[in-house]
Phi, psi and omega in degrees: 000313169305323185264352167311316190284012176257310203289334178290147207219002185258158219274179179299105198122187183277164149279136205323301211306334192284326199285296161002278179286334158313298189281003169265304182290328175319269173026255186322331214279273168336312189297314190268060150246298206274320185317296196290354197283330193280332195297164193225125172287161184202100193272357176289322176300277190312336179278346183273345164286306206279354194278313196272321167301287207344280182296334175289347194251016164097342197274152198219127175309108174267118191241112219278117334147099129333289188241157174305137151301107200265182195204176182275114186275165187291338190280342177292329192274330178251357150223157184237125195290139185281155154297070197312109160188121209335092147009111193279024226202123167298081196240132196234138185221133171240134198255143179237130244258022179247099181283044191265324191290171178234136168351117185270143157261122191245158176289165167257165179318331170247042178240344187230123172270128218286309186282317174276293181105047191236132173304173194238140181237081198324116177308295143017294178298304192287326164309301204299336203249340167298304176326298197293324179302337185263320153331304183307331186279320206296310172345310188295321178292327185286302183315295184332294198316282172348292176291036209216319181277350180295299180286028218272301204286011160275326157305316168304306184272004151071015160284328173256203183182159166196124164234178163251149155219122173070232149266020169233163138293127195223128201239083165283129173274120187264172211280359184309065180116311194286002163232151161260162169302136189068009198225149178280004223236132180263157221259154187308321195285354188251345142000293201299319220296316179306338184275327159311292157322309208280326171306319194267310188317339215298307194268354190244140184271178210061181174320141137212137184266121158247134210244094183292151142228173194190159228257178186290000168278133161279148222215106174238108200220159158304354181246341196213111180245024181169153173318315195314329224245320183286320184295313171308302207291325207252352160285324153302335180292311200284332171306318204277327213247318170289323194277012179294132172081008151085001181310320204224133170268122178318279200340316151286014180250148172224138162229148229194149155212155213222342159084233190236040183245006186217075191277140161258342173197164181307145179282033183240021186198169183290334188260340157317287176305324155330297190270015193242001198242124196195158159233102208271180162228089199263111157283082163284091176315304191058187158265334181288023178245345188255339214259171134277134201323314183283347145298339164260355182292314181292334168323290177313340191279298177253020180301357165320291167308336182271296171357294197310269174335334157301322207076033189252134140247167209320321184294345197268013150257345189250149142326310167313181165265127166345298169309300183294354181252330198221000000 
């Protein structure tokens, strides 16, 4: 036993090395102390990490099975249940006992009368499609106004005039200044009011007409061999001076001259004659652009009557001629 404790040689104490390491793990301790003291938890991050170890290392949730396993069937994968949805048409089938035939389609009864075999025409209908027409005139009325507010110091100054009638506008250029006598050619100073005019038609849709009159003296000249001709003349002049710089498409204009037969007052006095020598611009709205086919169909059937009730006549309403509608 003594010579073993002679023969060990190794000295007394700890070994250096361990004070080393010691003072290395303090360290790191500390250091990753100050990590966490500075780090902010954020548990949304972390459940989403533990969500993805999770699945990287295999652990699976165990979920206890209830119910039968259900799967997609084959009638599911090749055929898809139709959407059920209701028909807006009342329809009745009358089926026959012969199969050569194909199924007859019947009307329903409370569109058609059975005993006369003539449609039934729902009072109804007719208030609702008299409603729109009269929304539609009122429109009209609104649009006048607006160009009217447009037009207002030409107005003033007693170069225009703009009324309604139904569905059109009518923008008189009255005879104040805008011609010289016997002559077509409009006068420069009238430039501005037509490029004013030309602004609003820009924005307003429909027909549009220009139309010449002229007062009951006749006119015989080398350039002119009647009202007919001078009226005509002074409605191109005002068309070729609105379609200038391509703004308005020449397709909408009609030009017309009507001579002294469409008089605004009697031929019987200078200021009478004043007012019948004018040139207009009729903004034909009409309907058929607003109505739907089954509504000018019902137009056509009864607008007498809805007409009538308006107090409308017919041209101030249609695009058409009166004759071509009813």
């Amino acid at each position: 036993m003594d010579e073993e404790e002679n023969e060990c040689e190794c000295p007394p104490g700890l070994p250096a090395w361990l004070a080393t390491f010691g003072d290395l793990m303090s360290l790191l301790m500390c250091f990753f102390v100050l990590l966490l003291s500075f780090s902010e938890m954020d548990a949304m991050k972390f459940r989403r990490l533990a969500g993805s170890l999770a699945q990287a290392f295999g652990v699976q949730a165990q979920i206890n099975v209830n119910e039968i396993p259900k799967g997609t069937s084959i009638i599911a994968q090749e055929f898809s249940p139709g959407k059920p949805d209701p028909t807006p048409i009342t329809e009745i089938y009358q089926r026959t006992q012969d199969i050569t035939k194909m199924s007859l389609e019947v009307r329903d009864a409370e569109e058609y009368d059975i005993e006369r075999g003539e449609p039934n025409v729902d009072d109804s209908a007719k208030d609702r499609l008299q409603k729109i027409i009269e929304g539609l005139v009122e429109q009209t009325r609104q649009d006048a106004a607006e160009l009217a507010s447009k037009l207002e110091e030409q107005i003033a100054n007693g170069e225009l005039e703009i009324e309604t009638e139904g569905r059109q506008i009518i923008i008189r250029i009255r005879e104040k200044g805008s011609f010289e006598s016997g002559s077509a050619r409009l006068a420069p100073d009238y430039y501005d009011v037509i490029d004013e005019i030309r602004a609003v038609l820009m924005l307003k849709p429909g027909r549009i007409q220009v139309q010449g009159h002229t007062d009951s003296v006749p006119i015989s000249s080398s350039q002119f061999r009647s009202n007919w001709d001078l009226s005509a003349m002074r409605a191109a002049s005002v068309a070729s001076q609105l379609m200038r710089g391509g703004y308005l498409q020449p397709g909408r204009f009609e030009v017309s001259g009507f001579a002294d037969v469409r008089p605004l007052a009697a031929n019987d006095s200078a200021a009478s004659r004043a007012r019948n020598r004018r040139v207009e611009i009729v903004i034909r709205q009409g309907l058929q652009a607003e109505l739907a086919p089954q509504d000018m169909e019902l137009l056509q059937e009864e607008g007498d009557d809805i007409i009538r009730n308006l107090d409308i006549e017919p041209q101030y309403l249609f695009d058409l001629d009166p004759e071509e509608v009813f």
